[in-house]
N, C-alpha and C positions, 0 to 999 in steps of 0.2 A: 441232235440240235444242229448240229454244223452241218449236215449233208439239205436242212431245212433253212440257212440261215436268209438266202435270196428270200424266199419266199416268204418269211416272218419281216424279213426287213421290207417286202412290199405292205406286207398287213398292218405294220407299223404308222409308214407311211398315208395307208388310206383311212386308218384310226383318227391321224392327226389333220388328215385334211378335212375328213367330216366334222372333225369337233372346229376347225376352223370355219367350213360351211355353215355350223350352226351359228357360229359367232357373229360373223361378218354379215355377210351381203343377203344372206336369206335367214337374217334373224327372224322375223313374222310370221315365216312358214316353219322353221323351227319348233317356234312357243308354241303354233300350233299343233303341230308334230308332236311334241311333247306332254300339249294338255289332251289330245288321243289318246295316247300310247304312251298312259302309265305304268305296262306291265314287269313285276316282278316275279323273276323263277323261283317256282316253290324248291326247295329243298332240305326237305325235312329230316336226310339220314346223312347230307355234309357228303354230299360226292363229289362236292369241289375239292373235296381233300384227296380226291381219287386221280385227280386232273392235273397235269401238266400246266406252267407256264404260258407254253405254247398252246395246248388247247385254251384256256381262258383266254389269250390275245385273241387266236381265230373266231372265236364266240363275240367277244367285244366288237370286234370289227363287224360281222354280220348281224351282230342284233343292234350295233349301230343303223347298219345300212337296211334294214329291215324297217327300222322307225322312223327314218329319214323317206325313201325311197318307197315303199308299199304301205304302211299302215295310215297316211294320209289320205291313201285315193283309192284305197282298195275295195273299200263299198260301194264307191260309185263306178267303179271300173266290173262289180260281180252287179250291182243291179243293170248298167246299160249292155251287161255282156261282151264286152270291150278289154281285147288281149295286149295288155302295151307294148306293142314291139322292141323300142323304145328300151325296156327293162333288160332285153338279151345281150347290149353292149354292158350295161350296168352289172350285170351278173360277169360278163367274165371279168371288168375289171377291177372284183372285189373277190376274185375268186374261187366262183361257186362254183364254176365248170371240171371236170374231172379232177378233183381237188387230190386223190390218193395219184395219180400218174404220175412219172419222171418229168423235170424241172426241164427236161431237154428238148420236151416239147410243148415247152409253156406252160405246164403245169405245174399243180403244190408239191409233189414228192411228198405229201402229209399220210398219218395213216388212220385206219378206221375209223377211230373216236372223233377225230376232228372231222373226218365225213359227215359222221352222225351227228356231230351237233350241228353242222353247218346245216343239213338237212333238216335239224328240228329248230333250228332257229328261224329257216324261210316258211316253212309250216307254216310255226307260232305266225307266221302275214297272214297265211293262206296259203290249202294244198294245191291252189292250181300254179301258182308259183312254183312251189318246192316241183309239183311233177316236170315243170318248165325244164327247172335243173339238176332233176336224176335223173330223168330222159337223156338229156342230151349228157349228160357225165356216162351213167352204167350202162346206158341201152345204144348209146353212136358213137361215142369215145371208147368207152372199155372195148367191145369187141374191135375197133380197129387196131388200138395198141393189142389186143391179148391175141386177134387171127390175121391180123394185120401183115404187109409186107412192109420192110422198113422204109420205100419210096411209097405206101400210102400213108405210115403215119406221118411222115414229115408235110407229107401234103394235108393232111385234114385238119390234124391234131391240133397245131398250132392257132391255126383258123376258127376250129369249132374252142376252144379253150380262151382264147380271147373274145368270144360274142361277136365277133366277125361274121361269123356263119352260125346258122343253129339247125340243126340234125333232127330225124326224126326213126324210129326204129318199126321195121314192118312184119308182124309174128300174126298176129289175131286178124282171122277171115270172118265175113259173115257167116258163115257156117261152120266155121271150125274155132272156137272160143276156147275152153277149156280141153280142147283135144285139137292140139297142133300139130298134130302127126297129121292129121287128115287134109293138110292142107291141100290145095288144088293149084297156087299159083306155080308156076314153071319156066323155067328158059333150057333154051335148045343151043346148043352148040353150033353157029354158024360157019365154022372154018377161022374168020378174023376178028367173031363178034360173038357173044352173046344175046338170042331174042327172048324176051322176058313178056310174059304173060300174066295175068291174074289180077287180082285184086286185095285191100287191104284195108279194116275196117277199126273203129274205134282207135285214130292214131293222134297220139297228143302232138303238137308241134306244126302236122305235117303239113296244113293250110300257106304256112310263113318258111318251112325248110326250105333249105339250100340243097341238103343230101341228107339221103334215106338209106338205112344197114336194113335191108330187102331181104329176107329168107324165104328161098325159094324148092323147089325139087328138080333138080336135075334127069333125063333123059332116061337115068337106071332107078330114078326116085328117090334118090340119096339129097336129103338138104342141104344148102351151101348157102353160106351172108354173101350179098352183092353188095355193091355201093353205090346207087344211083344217084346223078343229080340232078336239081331241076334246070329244065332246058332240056333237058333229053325228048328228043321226037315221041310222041305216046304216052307221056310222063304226063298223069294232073294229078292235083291234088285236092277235092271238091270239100270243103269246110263240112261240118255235121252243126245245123243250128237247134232251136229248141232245149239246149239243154238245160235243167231246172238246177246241174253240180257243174263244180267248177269254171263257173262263167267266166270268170277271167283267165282261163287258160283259155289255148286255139285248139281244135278237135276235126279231124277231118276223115276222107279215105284216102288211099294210095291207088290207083287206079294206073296199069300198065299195057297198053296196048300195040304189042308188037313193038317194044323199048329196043334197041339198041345197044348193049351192054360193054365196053368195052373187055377186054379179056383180064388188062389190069386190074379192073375193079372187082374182079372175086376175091373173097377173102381166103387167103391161102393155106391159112392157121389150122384151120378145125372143121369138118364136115360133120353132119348128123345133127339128131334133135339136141344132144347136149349142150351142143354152142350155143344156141338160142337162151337156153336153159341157165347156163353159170351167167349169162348178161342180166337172166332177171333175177337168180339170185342176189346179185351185187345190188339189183333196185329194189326189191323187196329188203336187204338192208335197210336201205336210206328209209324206205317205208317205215320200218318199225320205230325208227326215231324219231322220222317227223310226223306222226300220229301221233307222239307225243305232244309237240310242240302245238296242236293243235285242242288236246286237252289240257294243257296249261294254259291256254288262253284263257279258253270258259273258265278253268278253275278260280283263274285270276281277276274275270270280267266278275263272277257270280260271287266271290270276295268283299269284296269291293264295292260292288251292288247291295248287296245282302245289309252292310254296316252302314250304308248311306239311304234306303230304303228307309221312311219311317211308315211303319202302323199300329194301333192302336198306343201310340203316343210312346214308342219305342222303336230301335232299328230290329229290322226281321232276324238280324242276325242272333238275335238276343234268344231267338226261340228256340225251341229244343229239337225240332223235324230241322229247321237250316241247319245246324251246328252236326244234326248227323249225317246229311250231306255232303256238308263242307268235309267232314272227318272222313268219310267213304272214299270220296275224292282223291284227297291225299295220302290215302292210302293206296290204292289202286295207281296212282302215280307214280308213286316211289316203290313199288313193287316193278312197275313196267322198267322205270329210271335202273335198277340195279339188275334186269335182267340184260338189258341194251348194254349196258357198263361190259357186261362178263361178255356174253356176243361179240363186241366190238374187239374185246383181248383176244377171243380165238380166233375173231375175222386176222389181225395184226400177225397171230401166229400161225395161219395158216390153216387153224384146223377145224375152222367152221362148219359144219353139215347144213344142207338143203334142208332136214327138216329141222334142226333148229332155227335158223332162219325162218322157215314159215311160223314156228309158235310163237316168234320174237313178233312178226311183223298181225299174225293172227291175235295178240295179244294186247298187244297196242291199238288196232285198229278198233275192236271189240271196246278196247276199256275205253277208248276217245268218244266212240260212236254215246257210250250208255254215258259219259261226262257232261256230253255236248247234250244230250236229250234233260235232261237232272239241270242241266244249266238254266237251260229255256224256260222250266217252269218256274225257277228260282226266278227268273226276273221279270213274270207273268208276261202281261202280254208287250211289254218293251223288249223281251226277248223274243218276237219276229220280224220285228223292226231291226234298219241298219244303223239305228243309233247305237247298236249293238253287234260284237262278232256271232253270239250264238246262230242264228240260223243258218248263217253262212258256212260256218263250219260244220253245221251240221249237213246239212246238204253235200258239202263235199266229202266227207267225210260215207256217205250214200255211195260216191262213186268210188274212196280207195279200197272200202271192203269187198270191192269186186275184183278191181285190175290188177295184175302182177298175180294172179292165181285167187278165184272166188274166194272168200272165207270158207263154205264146207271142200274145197278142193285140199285146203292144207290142211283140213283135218282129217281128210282122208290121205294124205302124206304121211300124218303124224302117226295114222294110223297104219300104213303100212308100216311104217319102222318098230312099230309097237311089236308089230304081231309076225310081219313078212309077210302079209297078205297081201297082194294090191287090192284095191275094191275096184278101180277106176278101166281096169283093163279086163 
């Protein structure tokens, strides 16, 4: 507690200004805020009793700023397909940015669990959100604090932690997806400069980033994180439209052409595919949380609906096919809820593995995806409509089953640890 107490006294602080926000001056939007986004967490096996003080304030605070902040205008920000820039100041200064990093560079010094719920609390808006803010936490923060040199993280850190700046991270080529080894992008050792070459595809953020943690191959073909930023000569960053998930997040490529690199901006920490590798483990963390946060929603939409719903001169809920629903649901929740809990302890102690992390993050996204479909039809056909989260989440939910390693890729993870076989190689 005392190594956290700056940081809980900010939480404090912005707890009491939002419940002040609601009071005062934007009472109107409030009431309306609040007749949205009547959501309550299911918690059927009492894991608040497993929870810290301090995680329950950090929860308060973001599921405040959740209902206040995103669930008012988040349907009309996924049907116009409209990224609010807007929100990147508001994230850092509620704390969503690198929330596990040292306080010393503006960050929460918080540990796992409070990651994860912070991650499943921005979900529960919508995951183009949350990916807004495990991007720029696991995928542009982590690796400059973990390969970082101490004059880059005083420079970024601070900046990307405040929503100052917002980062975006460059791994996944058009042709090299689920095999990152293969990548083609490269820079050449100039003498006083690095020249960076390549391209870089499916990157959240990167349309609105500041600076880009770039993984490239070097000259012997050894991978190394750069730090690019924007304004660099050769540097765009070309938005990807069309998308039918995550509309309110920005999606773009990285596109390098004969870039400039300074020689500072390598990361000095870690060479090889692994570096790239522990950044997305730390995001497929937040991932397994916040597919949660996003099957509690529907659970809690299709609730709610279900009892208020009348037909044949009764609520639906009354029927025996909802009630087994409703009961699958919660179950499948709280099964997900107590695996994330144990996770989040071995992440705190250090002794997490890669492939638990994948079953964590395969496990959730799975049980979200089969939530959110079970949802939809619970609430017929007002469940493809925005008077409702279901489609939305569902749809997004289409694109986390892919990124941070496809669904059958970690099963074939899981499967190598099973057996010691790889399949993928």
């Amino acid at each position: 507690m005392n190594k956290n107490v700056n940081y809980f006294c900010k939480f404090e602080a912005i707890l009491l200004k939002n419940l002040n926000l609601m009071a005062t001056t934007a009472e109107s939007k409030a009431k309306k805020s609040l007749k949205q986004d009547g959501y309550e967490q299911p918690d059927f096996y009492v894991l608040d009793d497993l929870l810290t003080e301090e995680h329950k304030l950090v929860r308060s605070s973001i599921r405040d700023f959740v209902k206040r902040e995103i669930s008012p205008y988040i349907e009309d920000w996924a049907q116009r397909a409209h990224f609010p820039y807007e929100i990147v100041k508001k994230f850092g200064d509620v704390g969503a940015f690198g929330p596990t990093l040292p306080v010393e560079y503006g960050c929460g010094g918080l540990d796992y669990i409070s990651y994860g719920i912070i991650m499943q609390e921005i979900e529960r808006g919508d995951s183009g959100m949350r990916s807004t803010a495990s991007v720029q936490g696991s995928l542009v923060m982590y690796p400059i604090y973990k390969f970082g040199s101490e004059a880059q993280r005083k420079k970024y850190l601070p900046k990307l932690a405040s929503g100052e700046w917002l980062g975006c991270f460059g791994l996944t080529e058009p042709d090299h997806g689920s095999n990152p080894s293969g990548m083609v992008t490269n820079f050449k050792d100039m003498g006083d400069h690095y020249l960076l070459n390549g391209a870089k595809m499916w990157i959240s953020n990167s349309p609105k980033a500041d600076v880009a943690v770039v993984w490239a191959k070097n000259e012997a073909g050894r991978i190394h994180g750069l730090i690019v930023e924007r304004g660099m000569e050769g540097f765009t960053t070309p938005e990807t439209h069309g998308k039918w998930s995550l509309r309110a997040s920005t999606t773009g490529e990285l596109v390098f052409d004969n870039v400039k690199v300074p020689k500072e901006n390598l990361l000095p920490g870690k060479n090889g595919l692994g570096a790239p590798m522990m950044c997305l483990d730390s995001a497929r963390y937040g991932i397994a949380w916040g597919a949660i946060g996003a099957a509690m929603d529907c659970y809690d939409s299709a609730k709610r609906y279900t009892k208020e719903r009348i037909q044949f001169g009764k609520p639906i809920a009354s029927f025996q096919l909802m009630q087994k629903k409703l009961a699958e649901m919660l179950t499948e929740i709280t099964k997900a809820q107590l695996l994330n809990w144990r996770l989040g302890m071995l992440m705190n102690e250090g002794k997490a593995t890669t492939p638990q992390i994948s079953m964590a993050k395969r496990n959730s996204v799975e049980m979200a995806l089969k939530i959110s479909r079970e949802a939809r039809q619970m609430h017929g056909g007002m469940g493809i409509t925005g008077e409702y989260p279901i489609m939305r989440h569902m749809m997004n939910l289409e694109s986390v089953v892919t990124y941070e390693g496809t669904h059958d890729i970690h099963l074939l993870i899981l499967g190598n640890e099973i057996t010691g076989i790889p399949a993928f190689s």
